[in-house]
FIMAR-753964 format. One record per residue (C-alpha): z, y, x; residue number from 1; residue in one letter. Coordinates in pm, whole numbers, plus 32768, in hexadecimal, padded with zeros to 4 digits. Example, Ala and Ser with C-alpha at 12.3 -4.5 7.8 and 13.67 -1.06 7.14 Angstrom:
FIMAR-753964
      Z      Y      X   num   residu
   830C   7E3E   84CE     1        A
   82CA   7F96   8557     2        S
***
This chain:
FIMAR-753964
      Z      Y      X   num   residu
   7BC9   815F   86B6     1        X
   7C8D   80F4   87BE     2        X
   7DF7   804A   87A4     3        X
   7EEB   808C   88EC     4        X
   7FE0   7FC1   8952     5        X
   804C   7FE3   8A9F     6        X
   80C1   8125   8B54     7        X
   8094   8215   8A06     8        X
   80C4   8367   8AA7     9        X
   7FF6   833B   8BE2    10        X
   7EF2   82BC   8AFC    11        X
   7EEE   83CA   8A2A    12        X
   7EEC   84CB   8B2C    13        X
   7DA5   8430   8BC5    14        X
   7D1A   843F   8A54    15        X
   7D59   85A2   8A1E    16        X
   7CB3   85D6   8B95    17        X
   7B7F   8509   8B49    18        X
   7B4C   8599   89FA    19        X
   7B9D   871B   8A85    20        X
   7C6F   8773   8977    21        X
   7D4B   88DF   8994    22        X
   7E10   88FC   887D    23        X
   7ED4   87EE   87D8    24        X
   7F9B   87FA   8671    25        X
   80C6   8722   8673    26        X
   8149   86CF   851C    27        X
   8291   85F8   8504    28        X
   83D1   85DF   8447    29        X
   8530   862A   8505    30        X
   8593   84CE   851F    31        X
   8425   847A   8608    32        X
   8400   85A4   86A6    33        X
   857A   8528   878F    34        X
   84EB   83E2   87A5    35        X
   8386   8418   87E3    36        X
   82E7   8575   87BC    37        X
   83C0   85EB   88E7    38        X
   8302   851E   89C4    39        X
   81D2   8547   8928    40        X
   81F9   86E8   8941    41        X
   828C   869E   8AC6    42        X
   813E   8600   8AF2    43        X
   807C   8725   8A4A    44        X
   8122   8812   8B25    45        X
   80FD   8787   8C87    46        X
   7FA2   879F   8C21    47        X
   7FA3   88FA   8C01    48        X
   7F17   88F9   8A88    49        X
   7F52   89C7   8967    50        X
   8073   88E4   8880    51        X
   80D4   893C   873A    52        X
   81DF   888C   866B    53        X
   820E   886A   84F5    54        X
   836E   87A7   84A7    55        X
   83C3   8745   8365    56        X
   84EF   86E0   82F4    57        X
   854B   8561   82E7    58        X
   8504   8526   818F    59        X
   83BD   85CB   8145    60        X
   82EB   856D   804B    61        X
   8157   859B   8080    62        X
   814F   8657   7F73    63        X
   8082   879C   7F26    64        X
   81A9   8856   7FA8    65        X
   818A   8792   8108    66        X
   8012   87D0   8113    67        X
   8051   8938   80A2    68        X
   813D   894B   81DD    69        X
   8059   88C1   82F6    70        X
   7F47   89C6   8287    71        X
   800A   8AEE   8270    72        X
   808A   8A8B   83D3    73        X
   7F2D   8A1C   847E    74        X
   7EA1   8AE9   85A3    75        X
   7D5E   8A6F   8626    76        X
   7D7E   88F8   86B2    77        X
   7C7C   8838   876B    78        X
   7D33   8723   86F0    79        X
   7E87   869A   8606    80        X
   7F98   85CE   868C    81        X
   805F   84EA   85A6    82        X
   8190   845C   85FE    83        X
   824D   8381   84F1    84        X
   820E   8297   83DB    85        X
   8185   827A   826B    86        X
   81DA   840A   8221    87        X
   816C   84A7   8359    88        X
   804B   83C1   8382    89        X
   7FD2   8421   8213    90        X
   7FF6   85AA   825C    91        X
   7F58   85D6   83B6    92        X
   7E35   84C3   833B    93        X
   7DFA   859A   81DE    94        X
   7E14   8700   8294    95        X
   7D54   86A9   83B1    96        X
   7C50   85E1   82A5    97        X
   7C20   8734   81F9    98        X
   7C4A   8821   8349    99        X
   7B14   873D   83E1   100        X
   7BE0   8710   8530   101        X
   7C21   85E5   85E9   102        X
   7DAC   8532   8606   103        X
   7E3A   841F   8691   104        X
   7FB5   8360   8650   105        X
   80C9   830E   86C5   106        X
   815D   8224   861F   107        X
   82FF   81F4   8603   108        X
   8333   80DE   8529   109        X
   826E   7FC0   8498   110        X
   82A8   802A   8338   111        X
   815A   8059   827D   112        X
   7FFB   7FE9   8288   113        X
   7F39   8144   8276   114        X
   7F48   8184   8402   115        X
   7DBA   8143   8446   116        X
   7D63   8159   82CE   117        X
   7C6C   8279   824B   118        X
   7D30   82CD   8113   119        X
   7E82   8364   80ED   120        X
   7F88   831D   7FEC   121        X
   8001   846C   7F48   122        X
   80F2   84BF   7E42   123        X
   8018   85EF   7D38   124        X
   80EB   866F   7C17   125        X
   81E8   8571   7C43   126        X
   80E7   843D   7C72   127        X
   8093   834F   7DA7   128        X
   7F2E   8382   7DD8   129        X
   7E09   82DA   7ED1   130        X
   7D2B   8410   7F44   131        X
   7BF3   83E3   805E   132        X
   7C87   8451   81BF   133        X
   7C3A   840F   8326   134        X
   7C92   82E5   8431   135        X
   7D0E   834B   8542   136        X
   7C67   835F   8692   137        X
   7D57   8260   8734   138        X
   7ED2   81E0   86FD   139        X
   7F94   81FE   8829   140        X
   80D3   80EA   8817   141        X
   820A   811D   889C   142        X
   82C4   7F9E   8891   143        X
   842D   8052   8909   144        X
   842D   8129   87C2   145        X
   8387   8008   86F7   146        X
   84B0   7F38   8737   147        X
   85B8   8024   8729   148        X
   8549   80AE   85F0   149        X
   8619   807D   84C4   150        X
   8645   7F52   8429   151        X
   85DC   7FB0   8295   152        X
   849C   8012   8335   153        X
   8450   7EC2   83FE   154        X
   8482   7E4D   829B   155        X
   83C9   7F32   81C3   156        X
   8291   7EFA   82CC   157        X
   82C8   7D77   8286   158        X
   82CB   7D99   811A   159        X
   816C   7E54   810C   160        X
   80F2   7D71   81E4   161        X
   8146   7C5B   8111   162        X
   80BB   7D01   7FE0   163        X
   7F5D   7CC0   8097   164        X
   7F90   7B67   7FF3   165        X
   7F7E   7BF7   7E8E   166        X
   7E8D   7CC6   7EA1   167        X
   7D8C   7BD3   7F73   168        X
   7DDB   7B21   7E0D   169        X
   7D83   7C15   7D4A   170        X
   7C37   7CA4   7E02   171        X
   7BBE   7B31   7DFF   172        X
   7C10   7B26   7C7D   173        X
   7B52   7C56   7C42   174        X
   7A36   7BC4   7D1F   175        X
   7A26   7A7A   7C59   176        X
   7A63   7B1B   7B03   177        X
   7992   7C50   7AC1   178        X
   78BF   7C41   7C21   179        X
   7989   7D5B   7CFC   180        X
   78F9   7D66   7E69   181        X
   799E   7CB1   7F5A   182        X
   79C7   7C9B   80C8   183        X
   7A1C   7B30   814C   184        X
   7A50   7B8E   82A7   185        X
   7B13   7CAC   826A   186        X
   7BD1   7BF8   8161   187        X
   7C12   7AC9   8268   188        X
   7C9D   7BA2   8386   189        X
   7D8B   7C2B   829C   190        X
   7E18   7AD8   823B   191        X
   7E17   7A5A   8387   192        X
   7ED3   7BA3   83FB   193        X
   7FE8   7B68   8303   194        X
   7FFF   79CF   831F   195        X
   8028   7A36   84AA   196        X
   8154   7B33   846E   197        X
   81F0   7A44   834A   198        X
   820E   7929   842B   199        X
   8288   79FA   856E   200        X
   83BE   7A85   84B4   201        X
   84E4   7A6B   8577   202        X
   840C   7A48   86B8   203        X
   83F6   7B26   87EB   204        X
   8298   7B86   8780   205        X
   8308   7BF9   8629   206        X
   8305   7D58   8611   207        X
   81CA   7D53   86F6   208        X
   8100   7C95   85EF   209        X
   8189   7D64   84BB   210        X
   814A   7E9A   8552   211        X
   7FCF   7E0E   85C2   212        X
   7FB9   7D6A   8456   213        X
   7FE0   7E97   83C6   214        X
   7F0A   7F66   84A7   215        X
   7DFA   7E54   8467   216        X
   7E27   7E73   82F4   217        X
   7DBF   800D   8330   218        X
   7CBB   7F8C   8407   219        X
   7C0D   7EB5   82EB   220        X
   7C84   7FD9   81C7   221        X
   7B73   80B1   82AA   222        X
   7A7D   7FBA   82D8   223        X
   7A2B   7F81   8169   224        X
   7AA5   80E5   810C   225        X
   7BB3   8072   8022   226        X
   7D0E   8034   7FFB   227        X
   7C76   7EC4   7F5B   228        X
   7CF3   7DD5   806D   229        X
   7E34   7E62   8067   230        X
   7EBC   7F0E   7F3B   231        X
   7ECA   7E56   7DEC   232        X
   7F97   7E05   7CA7   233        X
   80DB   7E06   7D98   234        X
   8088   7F5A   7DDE   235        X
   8053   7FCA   7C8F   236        X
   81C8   7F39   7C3A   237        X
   823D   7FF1   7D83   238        X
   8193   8149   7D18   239        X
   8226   8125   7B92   240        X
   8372   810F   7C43   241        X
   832F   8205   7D09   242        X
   82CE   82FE   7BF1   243        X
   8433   82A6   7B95   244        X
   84D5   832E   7C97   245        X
   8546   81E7   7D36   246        X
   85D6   820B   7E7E   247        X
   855B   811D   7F82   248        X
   8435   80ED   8063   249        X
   82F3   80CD   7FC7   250        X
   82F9   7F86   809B   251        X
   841B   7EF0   7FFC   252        X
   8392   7F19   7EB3   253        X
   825D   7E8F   7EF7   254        X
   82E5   7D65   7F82   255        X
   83D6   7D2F   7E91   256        X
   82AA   7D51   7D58   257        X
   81E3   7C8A   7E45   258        X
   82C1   7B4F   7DDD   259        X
   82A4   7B98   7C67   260        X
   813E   7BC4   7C88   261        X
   8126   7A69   7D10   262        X
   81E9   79EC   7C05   263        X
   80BB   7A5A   7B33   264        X
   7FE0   7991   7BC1   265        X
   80B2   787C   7BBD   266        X
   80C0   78AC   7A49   267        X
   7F26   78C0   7A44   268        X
   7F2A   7748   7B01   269        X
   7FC5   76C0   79E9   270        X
   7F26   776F   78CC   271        X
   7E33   767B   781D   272        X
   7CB5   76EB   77E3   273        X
   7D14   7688   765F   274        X
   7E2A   77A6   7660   275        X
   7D1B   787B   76F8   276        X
   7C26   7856   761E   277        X
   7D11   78B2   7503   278        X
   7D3D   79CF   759D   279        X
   7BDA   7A5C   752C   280        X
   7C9B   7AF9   73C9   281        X
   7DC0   7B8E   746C   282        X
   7D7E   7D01   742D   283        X
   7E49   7E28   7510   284        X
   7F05   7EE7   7405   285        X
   7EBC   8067   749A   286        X
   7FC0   80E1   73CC   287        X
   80DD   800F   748A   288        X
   801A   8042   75CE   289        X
   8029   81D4   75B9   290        X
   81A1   819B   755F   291        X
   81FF   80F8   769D   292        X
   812F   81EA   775A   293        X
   81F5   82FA   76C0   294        X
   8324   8251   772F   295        X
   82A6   81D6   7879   296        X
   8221   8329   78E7   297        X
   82C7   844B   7891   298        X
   828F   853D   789D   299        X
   810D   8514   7931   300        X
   80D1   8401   77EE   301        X
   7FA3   84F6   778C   302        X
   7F24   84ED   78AE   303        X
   7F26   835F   78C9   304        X
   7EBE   831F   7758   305        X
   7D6F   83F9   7794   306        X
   7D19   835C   78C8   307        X
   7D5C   8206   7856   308        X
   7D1D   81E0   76CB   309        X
   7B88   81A9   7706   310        X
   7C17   8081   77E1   311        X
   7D0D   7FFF   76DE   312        X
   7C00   800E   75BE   313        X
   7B04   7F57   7666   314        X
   7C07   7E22   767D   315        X
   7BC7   7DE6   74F5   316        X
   7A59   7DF3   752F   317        X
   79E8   7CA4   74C0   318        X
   78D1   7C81   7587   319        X
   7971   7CDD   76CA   320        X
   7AAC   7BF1   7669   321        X
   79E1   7ACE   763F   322        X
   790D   7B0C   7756   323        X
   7A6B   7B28   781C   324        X
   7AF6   79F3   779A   325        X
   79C4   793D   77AE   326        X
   79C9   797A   794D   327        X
   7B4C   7939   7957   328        X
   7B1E   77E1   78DF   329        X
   79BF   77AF   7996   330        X
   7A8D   7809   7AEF   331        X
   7BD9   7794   7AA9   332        X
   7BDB   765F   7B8A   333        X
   7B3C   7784   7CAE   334        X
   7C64   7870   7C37   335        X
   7D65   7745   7C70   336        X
   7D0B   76CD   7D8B   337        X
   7D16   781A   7E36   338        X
   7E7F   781B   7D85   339        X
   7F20   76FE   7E10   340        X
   7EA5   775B   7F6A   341        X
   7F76   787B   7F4C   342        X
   8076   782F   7E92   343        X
   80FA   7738   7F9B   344        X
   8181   7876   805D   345        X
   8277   78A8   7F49   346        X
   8387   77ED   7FBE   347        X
   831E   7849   8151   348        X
   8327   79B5   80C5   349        X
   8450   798D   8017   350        X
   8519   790B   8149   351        X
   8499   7A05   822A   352        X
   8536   7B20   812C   353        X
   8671   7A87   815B   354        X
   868A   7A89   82C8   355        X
   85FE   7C22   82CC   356        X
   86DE   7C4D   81A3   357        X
   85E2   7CD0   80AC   358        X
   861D   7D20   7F6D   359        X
   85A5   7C1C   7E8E   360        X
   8633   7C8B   7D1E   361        X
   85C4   7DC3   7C65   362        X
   8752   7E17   7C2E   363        X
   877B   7E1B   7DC0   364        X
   8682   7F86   7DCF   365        X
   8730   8020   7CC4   366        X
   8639   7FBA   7B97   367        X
   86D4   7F80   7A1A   368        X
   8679   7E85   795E   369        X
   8593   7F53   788D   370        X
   84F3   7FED   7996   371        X
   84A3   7EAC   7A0B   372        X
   83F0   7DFC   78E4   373        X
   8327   7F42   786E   374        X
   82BF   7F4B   7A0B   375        X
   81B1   7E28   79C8   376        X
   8136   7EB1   788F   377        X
   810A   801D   7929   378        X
   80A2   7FC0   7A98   379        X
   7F06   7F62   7A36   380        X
   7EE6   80E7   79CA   381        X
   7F6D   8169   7AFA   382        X
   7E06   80E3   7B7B   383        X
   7CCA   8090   7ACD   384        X
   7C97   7F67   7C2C   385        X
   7CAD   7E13   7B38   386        X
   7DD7   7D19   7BB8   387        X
   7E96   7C12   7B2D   388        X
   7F5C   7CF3   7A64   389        X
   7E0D   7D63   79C4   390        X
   7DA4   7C44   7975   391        X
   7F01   7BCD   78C3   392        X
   7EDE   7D5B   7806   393        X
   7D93   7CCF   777F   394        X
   7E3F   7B5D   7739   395        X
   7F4B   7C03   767C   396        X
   8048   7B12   7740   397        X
   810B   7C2A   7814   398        X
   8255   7BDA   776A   399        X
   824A   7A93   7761   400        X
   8238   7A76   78F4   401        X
   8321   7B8F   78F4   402        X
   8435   7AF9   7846   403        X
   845B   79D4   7918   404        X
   849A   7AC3   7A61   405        X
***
């Protein structure tokens, strides 16, 4: 896959001539298509190829009804043309995933990670979702409408970026723990792609290394064939608060869960192995776990109870709990040291929010206080992926993090 960065349109006129393509599907939302797609169609046209255009309206949602839309509009196309961000990118990579044809992007603001990745985030009967999709055949950058795009999505793009440093956590926890596969390189370009943009905020090459950050982050998503190096417990938080209808960026809310998340792990650095270790009789009590399900997810709670009860039981398996414990306090001095190293971003991360102005309170997004404690009790059974917040559902210590935010 190819990543262009100089001279966009030319570029992608010379690909569409190499490649021979004759009939191109653009799909955009109103807002792109008078700040990008125009050019990109301009381009299509001087070419003398076949263009079609599906334009959604600002605020789509890949949904079933946004999929639905695309394939009652498709004509043949050698090829699909995406021109936006996290919404657009999800419903030309899923459509063209299950129409078997080629796409490329154009991106218009550095606001998600999923540009390169070969999975698309969609919302089924009401719930975010991870389904296999396809990468796209190249990424075609235009720095002008990078720049100029709006501000909350410079910062949502920052904010999933920065939940990379979460979830690196959390795949290395699950790697140490219970033996998960891992990718070292992968999981080291990631860092190294977020420590690069962290420390350039406020720089001319800013929004140049966000935007590449987060394209890298894709890049790594397809090269293991998971969302793993990228998505974690922060975005478990981010789609329980989504499921809730709140209104903001996927971005912003996984960077604000992103500092709470770390505040678990700070909480794991100072847990003694002793308090560990007593941990092997704490029992989950099913009967209060299906009641905060039934308040956390209406009115899907069903749904989430099925899925995730076989999950829940096996926590007060004895066996399994000791053998669980028994590895926590074998690694613990591997977990901690891991820890620190990452924990000394907090205050670097912490600062940088302040000069983007992100949101760095729960009450700032528009979440209650209820909402917000039941979020890190319901957030492991949005995903069966084991995180931090896992781990502290099988500890039994939740709350008592919790009520120190």
């Amino acid at each position: 896959m190819e990543v262009v960065w100089e001279e966009p349109y030319e570029s992608f006129l010379r690909f569409i001539n190499k490649n021979g393509y004759k009939s191109l599907l653009i799909i955009c939302d109103k807002n792109t298509f008078d700040i990008c797609a125009v050019k990109v169609k301009e381009t299509i046209e001087k070419s003398n190829r076949k263009c079609k255009i599906v334009c959604f309206e600002a605020d789509v949602i890949a949904d079933e009804f946004a999929l639905g839309k695309v394939f009652f509009e498709l004509e043949q196309a050698d090829i699909f043309v995406g021109v936006g961000s996290g919404t657009i990118s999800d419903i030309t990579r899923y459509t063209a995933y299950k129409f078997k044809v080629p796409f490329v992007l154009f991106p218009t603001a550095p606001s998600m990670d999923g540009f390169a990745s070969s999975v698309a985030a969609l919302t089924i009967n009401g719930l975010k979702t991870t389904v296999l999709a396809s990468s796209p055949e190249a990424i075609f950058v235009d720095m002008e409408v990078i720049e100029n795009s709006p501000e909350i999505l410079k910062k949502a793009g920052f904010g999933d970026l920065m939940g990379k440093i979460t979830a690196l956590l959390d795949w290395q926890l699950s790697h140490i723990i219970f033996d998960e596969t891992i990718d070292l390189e992968v999981l080291q370009i990631v860092k190294d792609t977020y420590l690069k943009t962290l420390k350039s905020v406020g720089e001319n090459q800013f929004y140049k290394n966000l935007l590449e950050g987060l394209i890298t982050s894709g890049i790594m998503m397809a090269r293991v064939n998971s969302s793993r190096p990228a998505s974690g417990s922060e975005h478990h938080l981010s789609h329980f608060w989504e499921y809730h209808n709140i209104k903001t960026y996927h971005g912003i809310k996984v960077g604000l869960a992103t500092i709470y998340v770390m505040r678990f792990y700070e909480h794991f650095l100072n847990l003694d192995k002793s308090r560990i270790l007593e941990r092997k009789e704490y029992r989950v009590d099913l009967e209060s776990w299906e009641d905060i399900i039934r308040k956390g997810f209406q009115p899907t709670f069903e749904y989430i109870i099925k899925q995730n009860i076989g999950r829940v039981s096996k926590l007060n398996d004895k066996e399994f709990r000791s053998n669980v414990i028994n590895r926590l306090v074998e690694k613990k001095e591997v977990i901690d040291e891991l820890i620190k190293e990452t924990i000394g971003l907090y205050k670097e991360l912490i600062d940088a929010y302040k000069k983007l102005e992100i949101p760095m309170n729960y009450s700032e997004i528009g979440i209650d206080k209820n909402l917000f404690n039941i979020s890190f009790l319901c957030a492991p059974n949005i995903r069966e992926r084991f995180t931090i917040l896992h781990l502290y559902e099988f500890l039994g210590l939740t709350d008592e993090v919790v009520c120190n935010f």
